[in-house]
KOLROMI-22191 format. One record per residue (C-alpha): residue number from 1; x, y, z. Coordinates in Angstrom, 2 decimals. Each point is the difference from the previous one (the first is absolute). Layout:
% residues N
@i: NUM	xx: X	yy: Y	zz: Z
...
This chain:
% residues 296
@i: 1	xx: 78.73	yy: 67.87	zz: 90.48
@i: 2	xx: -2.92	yy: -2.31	zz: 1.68
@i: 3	xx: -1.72	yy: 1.26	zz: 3.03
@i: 4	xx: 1.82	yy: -0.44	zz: 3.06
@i: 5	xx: 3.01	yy: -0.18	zz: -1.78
@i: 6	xx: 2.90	yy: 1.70	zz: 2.22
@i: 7	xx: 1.68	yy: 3.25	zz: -1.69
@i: 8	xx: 3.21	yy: -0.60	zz: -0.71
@i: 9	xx: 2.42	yy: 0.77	zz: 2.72
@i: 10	xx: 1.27	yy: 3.76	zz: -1.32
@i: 11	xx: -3.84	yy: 1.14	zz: -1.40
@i: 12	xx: -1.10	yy: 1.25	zz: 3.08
@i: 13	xx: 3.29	yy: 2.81	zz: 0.34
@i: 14	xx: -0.35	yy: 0.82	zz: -3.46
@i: 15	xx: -3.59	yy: 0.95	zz: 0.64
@i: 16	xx: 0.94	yy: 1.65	zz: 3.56
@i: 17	xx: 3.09	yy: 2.11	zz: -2.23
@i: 18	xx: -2.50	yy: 0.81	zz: -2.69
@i: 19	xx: -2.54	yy: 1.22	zz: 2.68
@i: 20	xx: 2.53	yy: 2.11	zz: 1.38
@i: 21	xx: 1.06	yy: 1.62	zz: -2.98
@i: 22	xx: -3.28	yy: 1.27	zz: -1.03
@i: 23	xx: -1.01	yy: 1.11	zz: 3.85
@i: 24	xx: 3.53	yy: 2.18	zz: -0.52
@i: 25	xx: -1.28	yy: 1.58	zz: -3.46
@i: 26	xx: -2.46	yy: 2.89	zz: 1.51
@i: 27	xx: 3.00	yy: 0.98	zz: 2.35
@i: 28	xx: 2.39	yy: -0.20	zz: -2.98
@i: 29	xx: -2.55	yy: 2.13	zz: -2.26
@i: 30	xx: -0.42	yy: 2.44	zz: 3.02
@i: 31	xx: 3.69	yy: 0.42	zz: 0.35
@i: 32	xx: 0.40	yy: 0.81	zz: -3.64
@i: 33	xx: -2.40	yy: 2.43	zz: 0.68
@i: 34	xx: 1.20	yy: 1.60	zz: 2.46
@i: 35	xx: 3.02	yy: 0.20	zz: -1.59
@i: 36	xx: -0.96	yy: 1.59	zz: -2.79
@i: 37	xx: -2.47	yy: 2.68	zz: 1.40
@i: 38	xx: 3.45	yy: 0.64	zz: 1.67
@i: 39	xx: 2.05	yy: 0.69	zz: -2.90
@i: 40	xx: -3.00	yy: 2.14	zz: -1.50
@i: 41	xx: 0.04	yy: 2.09	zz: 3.41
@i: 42	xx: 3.49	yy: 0.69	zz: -0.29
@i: 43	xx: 0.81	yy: 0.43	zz: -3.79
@i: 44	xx: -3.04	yy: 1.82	zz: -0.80
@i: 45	xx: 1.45	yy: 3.25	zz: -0.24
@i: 46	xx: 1.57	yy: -1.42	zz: -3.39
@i: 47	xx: -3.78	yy: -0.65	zz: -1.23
@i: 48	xx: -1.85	yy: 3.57	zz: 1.24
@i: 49	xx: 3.56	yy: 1.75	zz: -0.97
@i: 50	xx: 1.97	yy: -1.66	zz: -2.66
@i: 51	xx: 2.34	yy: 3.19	zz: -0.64
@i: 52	xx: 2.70	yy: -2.85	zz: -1.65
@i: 53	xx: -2.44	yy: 0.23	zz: -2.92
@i: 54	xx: -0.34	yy: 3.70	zz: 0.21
@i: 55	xx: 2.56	yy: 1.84	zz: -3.06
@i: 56	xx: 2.43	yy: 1.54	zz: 1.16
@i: 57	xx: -0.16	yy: 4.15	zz: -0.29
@i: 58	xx: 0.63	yy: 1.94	zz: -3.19
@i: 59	xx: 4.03	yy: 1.29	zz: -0.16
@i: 60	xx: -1.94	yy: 3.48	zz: -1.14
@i: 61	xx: -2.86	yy: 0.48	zz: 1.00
@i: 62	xx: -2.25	yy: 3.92	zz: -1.15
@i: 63	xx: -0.93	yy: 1.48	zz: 3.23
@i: 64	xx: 1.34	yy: 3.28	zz: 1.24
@i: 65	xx: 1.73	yy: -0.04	zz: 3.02
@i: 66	xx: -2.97	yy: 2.74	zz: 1.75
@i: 67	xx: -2.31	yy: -2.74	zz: -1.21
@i: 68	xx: 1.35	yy: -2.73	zz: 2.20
@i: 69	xx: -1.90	yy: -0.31	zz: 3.40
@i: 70	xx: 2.18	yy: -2.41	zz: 2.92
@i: 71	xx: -1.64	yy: -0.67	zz: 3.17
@i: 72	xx: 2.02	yy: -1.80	zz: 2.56
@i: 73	xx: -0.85	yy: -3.35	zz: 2.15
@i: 74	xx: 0.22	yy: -0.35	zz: 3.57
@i: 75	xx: 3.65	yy: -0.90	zz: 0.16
@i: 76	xx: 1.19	yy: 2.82	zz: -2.05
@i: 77	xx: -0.02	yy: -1.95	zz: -3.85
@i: 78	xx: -0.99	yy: 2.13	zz: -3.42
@i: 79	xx: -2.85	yy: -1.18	zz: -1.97
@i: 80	xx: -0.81	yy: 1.84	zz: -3.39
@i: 81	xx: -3.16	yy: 1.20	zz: -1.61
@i: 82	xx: -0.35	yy: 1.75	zz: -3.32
@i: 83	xx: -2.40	yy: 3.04	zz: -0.46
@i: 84	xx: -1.16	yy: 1.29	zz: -3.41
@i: 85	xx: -2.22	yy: 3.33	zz: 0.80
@i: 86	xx: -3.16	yy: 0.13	zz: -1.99
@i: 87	xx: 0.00	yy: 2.60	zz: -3.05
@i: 88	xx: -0.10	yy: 3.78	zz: 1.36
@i: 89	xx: 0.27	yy: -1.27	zz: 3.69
@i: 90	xx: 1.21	yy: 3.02	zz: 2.25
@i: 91	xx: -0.55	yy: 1.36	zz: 3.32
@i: 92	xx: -2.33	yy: 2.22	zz: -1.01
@i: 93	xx: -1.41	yy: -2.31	zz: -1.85
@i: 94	xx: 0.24	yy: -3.62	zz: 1.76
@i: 95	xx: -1.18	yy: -3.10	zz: -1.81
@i: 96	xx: -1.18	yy: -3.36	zz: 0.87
@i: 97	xx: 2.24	yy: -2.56	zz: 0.86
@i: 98	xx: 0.21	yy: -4.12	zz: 0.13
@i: 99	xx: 2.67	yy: -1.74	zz: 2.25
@i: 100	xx: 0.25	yy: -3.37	zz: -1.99
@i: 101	xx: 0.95	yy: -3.14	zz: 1.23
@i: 102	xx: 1.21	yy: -2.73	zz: -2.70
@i: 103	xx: -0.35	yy: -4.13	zz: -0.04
@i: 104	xx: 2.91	yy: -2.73	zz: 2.17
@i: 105	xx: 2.58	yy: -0.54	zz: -3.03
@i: 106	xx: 0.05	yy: 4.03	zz: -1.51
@i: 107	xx: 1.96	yy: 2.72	zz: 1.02
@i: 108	xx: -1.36	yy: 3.75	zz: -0.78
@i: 109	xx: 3.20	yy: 0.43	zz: -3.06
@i: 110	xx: -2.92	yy: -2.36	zz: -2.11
@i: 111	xx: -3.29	yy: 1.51	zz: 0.69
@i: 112	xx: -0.35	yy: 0.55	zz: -3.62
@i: 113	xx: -3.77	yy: 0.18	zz: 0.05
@i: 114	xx: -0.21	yy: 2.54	zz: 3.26
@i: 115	xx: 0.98	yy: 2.71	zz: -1.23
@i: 116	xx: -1.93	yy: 0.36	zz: -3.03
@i: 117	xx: -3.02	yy: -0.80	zz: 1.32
@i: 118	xx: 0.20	yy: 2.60	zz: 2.91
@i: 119	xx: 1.60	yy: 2.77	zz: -1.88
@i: 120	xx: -3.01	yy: -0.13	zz: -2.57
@i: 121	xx: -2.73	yy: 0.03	zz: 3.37
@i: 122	xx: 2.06	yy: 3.42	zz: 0.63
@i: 123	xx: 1.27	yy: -1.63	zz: 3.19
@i: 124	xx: 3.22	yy: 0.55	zz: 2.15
@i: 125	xx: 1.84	yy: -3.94	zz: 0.52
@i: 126	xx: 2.01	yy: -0.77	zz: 2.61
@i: 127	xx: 1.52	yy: -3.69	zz: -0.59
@i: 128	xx: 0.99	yy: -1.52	zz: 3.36
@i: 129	xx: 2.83	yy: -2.42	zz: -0.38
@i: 130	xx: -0.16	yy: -2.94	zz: 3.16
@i: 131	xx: 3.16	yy: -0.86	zz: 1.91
@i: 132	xx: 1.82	yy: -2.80	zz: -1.46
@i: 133	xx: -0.43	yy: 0.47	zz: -3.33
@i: 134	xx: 1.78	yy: 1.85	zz: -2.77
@i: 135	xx: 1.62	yy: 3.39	zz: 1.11
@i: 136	xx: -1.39	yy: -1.04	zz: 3.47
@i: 137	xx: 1.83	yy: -2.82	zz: 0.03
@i: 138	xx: 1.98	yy: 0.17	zz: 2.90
@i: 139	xx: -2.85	yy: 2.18	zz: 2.29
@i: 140	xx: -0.85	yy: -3.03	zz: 1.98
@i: 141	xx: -2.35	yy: -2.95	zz: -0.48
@i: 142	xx: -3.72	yy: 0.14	zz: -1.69
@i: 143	xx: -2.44	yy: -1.09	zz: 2.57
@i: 144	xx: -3.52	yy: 1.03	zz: 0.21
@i: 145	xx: 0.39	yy: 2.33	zz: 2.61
@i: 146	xx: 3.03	yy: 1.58	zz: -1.21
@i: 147	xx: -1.56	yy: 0.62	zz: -3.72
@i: 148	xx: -2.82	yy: 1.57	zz: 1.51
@i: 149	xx: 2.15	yy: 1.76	zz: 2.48
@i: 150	xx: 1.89	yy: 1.64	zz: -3.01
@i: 151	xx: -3.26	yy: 0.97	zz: -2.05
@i: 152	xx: -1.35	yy: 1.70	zz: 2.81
@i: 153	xx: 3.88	yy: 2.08	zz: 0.33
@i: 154	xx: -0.84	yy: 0.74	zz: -4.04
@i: 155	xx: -3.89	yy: 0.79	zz: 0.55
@i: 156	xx: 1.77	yy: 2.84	zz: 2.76
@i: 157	xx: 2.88	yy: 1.20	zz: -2.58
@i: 158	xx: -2.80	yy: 0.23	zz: -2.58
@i: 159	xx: -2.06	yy: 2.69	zz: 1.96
@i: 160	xx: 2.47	yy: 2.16	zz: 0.80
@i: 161	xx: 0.76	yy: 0.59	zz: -3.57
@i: 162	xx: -1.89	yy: 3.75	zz: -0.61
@i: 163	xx: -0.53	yy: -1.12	zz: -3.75
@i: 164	xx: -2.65	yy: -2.63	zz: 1.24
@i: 165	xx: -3.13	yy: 0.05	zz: 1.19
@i: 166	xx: -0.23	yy: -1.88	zz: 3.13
@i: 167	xx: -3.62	yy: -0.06	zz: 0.04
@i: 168	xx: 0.07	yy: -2.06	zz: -3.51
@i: 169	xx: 2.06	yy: -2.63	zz: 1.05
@i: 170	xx: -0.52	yy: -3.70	zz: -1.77
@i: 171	xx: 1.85	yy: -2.92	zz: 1.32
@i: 172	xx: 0.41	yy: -2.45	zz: -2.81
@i: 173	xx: 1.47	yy: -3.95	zz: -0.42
@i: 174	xx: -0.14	yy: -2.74	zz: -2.15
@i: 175	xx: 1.08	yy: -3.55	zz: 1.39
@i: 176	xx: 1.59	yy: 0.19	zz: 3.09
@i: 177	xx: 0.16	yy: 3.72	zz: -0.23
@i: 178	xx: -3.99	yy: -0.30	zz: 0.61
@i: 179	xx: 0.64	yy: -1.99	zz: 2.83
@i: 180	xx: 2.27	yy: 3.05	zz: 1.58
@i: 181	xx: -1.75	yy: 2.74	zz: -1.66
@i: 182	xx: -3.18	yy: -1.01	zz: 2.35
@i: 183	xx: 1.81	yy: -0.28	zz: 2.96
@i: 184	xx: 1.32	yy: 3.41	zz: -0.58
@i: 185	xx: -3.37	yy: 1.16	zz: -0.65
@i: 186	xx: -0.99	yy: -0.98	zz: 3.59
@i: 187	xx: 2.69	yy: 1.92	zz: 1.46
@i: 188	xx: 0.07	yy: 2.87	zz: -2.54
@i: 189	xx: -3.83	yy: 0.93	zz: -1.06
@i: 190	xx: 0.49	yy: 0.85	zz: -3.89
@i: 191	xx: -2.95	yy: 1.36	zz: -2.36
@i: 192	xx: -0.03	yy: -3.33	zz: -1.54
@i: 193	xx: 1.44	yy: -3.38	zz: -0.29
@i: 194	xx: 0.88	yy: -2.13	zz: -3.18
@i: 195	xx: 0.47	yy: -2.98	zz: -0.15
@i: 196	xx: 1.25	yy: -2.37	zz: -3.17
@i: 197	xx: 0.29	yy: -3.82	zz: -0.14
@i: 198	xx: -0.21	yy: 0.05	zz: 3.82
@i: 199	xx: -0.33	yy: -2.67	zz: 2.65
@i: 200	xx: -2.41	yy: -0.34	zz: 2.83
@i: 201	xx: 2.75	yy: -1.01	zz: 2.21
@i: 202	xx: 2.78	yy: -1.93	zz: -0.38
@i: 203	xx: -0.66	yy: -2.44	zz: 3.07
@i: 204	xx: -2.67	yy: -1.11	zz: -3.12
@i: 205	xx: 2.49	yy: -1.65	zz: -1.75
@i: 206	xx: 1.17	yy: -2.20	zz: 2.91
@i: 207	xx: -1.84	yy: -2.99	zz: -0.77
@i: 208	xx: 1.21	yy: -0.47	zz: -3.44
@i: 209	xx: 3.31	yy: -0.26	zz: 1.35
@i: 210	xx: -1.58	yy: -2.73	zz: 2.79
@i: 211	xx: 0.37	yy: 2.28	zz: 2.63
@i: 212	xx: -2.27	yy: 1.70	zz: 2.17
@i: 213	xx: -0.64	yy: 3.36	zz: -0.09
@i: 214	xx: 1.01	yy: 1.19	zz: 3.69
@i: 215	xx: 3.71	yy: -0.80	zz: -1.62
@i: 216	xx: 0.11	yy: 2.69	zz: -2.03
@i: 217	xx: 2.42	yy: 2.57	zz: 1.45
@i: 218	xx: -0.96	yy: 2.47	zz: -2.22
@i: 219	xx: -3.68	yy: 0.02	zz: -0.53
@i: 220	xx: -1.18	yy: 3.55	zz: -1.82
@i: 221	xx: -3.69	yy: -0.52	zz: 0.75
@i: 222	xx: -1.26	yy: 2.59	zz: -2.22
@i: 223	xx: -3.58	yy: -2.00	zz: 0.45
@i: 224	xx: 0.13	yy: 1.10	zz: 3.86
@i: 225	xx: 1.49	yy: 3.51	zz: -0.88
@i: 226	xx: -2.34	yy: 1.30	zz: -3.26
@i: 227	xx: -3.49	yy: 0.24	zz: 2.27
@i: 228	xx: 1.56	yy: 2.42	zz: 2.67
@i: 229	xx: 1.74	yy: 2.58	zz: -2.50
@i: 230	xx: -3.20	yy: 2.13	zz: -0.87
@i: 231	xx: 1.79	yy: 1.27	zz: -3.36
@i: 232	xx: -0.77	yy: -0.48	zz: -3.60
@i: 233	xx: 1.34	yy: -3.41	zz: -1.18
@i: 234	xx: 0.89	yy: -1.07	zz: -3.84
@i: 235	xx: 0.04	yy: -3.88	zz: -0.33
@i: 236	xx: 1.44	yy: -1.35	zz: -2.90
@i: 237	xx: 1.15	yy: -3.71	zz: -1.29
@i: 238	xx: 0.28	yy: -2.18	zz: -3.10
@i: 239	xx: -1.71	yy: -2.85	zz: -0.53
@i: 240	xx: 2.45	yy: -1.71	zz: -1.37
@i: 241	xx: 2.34	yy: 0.40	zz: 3.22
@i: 242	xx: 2.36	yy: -3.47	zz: 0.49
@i: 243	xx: 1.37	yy: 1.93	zz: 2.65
@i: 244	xx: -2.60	yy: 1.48	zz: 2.39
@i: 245	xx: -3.14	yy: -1.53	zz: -0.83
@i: 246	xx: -2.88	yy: 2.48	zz: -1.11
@i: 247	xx: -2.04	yy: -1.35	zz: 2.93
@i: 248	xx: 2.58	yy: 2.01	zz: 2.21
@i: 249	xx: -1.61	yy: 3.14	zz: -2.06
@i: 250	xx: -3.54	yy: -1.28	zz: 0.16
@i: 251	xx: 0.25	yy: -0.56	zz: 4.06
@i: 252	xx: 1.64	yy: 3.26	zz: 0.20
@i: 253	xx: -3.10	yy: 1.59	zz: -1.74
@i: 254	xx: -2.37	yy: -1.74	zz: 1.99
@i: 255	xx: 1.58	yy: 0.93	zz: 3.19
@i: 256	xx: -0.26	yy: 3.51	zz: -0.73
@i: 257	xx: -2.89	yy: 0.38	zz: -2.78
@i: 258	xx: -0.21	yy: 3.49	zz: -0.01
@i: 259	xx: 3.53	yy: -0.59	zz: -1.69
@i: 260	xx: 0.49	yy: 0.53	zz: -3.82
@i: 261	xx: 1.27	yy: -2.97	zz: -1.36
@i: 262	xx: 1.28	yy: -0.80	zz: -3.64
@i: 263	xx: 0.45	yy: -3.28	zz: -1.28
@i: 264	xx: 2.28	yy: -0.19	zz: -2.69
@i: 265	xx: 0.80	yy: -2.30	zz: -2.69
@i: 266	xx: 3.85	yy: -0.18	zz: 0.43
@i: 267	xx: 1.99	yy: -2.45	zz: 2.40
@i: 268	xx: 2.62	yy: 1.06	zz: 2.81
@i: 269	xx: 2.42	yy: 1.79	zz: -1.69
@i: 270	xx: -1.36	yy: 1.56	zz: -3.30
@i: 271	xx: -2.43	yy: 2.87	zz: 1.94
@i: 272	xx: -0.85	yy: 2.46	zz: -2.03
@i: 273	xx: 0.20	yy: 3.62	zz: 0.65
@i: 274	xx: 2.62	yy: 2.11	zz: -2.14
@i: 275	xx: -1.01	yy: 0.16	zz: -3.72
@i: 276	xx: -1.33	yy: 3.20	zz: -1.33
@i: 277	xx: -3.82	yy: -0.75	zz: -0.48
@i: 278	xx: -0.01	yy: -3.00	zz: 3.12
@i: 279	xx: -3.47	yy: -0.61	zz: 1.16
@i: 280	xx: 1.12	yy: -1.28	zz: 3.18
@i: 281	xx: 1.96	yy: 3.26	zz: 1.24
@i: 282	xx: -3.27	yy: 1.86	zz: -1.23
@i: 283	xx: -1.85	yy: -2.38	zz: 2.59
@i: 284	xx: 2.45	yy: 1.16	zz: 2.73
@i: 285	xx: -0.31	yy: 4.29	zz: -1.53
@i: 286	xx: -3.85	yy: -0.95	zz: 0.97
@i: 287	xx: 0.23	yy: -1.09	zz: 3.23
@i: 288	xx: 2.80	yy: 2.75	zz: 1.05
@i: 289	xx: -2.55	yy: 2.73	zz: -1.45
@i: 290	xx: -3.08	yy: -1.47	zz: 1.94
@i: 291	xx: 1.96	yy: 0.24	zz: 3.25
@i: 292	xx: 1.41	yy: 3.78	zz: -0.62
@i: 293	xx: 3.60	yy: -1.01	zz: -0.32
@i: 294	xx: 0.67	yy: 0.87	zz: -4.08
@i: 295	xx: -2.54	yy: 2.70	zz: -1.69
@i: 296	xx: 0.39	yy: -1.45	zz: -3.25
């Protein structure tokens, strides 16, 4: 086309329709946003508690009736815990004891590595299951406040027991369960706190999701909580973590550095802890010694 040529008669509304269409994209792109920070805000509980993945409970399960511990939630629902008492644990005798909170798709009938590990540190273990999940299945609705509600109903149940020293209490969680366990430890001021594979909060994982954090409904901001607890505190992650990066660990450390913190060369779900000789429960026997909660 030569200059000064006209356009033909329809170029000019093609270019006006064209104009329009891109001037509508931001507005489009913000509504799909929106939209979808939405959906994230309301279906996150299926993310932070996916207790459809969770197994279901054992049909038999090898706990003695006197060794089940049930603390009840604000409108009158049964959530169960399991206790195992240390070796030699009486009331003349009380031992220490470590109220343990486990990861978002577990239930306490599969803490195959928990026991072990605490029964050979000479420890009392008191496994707190979280409402919604497995024999606490119908107890109501997992929620951050309501987990931590529950934990601090166990952390209660726990000291009353005469077989248990209540000034050796540890609070303990891997996962999630270290996301609770340090809430309860702001409520309930243990002798220590251990944490596994834990998070610095879970509002942290917002933006991968393209969301920002303020949307999280359920934030567990261990980073805020950890420098106001004044107690002993075991860090401890794998390097290979898919799941909870080992910077959470790392920032957890550097937050509090007076922390002992392990790095370990194992991903999210293959900690170690249990076997007969395991160097890593011998890291843990250390720090429990150092801060007069086991003698040997």
């Amino acid at each position: 086309m030569t200059e000064g040529t006209a356009l033909p008669p329809d170029a000019r509304p093609r270019r006006w329709r064209l104009r329009r269409i891109l001037a509508r994209i931001p507005v489009y792109l913000a509504i799909a946003w929106v939209t979808w920070c939405a959906a994230i805000y309301f279906f996150q509980d299926k993310l932070v508690f996916p207790r459809d993945l969770a197994p279901q409970p054992a049909p038999a399960r090898d706990v003695l009736p006197q060794n089940v511990i049930a603390v009840t939630t604000e409108d009158g629902r049964s959530v169960e815990g399991w206790f195992t008492p240390a070796r030699g644990a009486t009331a003349s005798q009380p031992a220490p004891a470590v109220l343990s909170f486990h990861g978002n798709a577990e239930i306490i009938d599969f803490q195959d590595r928990v026991p072990p590990l605490w029964r050979q540190l000479g420890v009392s273990l008191l496994m707190s299951e979280y409402r919604g999940y497995g024999r606490a299945k119908h107890a109501g609705v997992p929620s951050q406040d309501a987990l931590v509600a529950d934990g601090v109903r166990f952390y209660d149940e726990l000291i009353k027991r005469p077989d248990v020293d209540r000034s050796r209490i540890i609070i303990h969680g891997y996962s999630l369960g270290g996301g609770v366990a340090a809430q309860v430890a702001a409520r309930r001021k243990p002798a220590a706190l251990i944490l596994e594979a834990t998070f610095t909060s879970m509002a942290d994982f917002a933006w991968g999701y393209g969301v920002p954090p303020f949307l999280s409904r359920h934030p567990f901001h261990t980073d805020e909580v950890l420098p106001q607890l004044g107690v002993p505190i075991f860090i401890s992650h794998g390097r290979a973590d898919s799941i909870v990066p080992v910077s959470h660990g790392r920032r957890l450390h550097a937050i509090v550095p007076d922390s002992t913190y392990v790095e370990l060369d194992c991903g999210h779900l293959d900690l170690p802890g249990d076997g007969p000789n395991d160097a890593y429960r011998e890291q843990i026997r250390e720090f429990l010694k150092a801060n007069g909660i086991i003698s040997r």
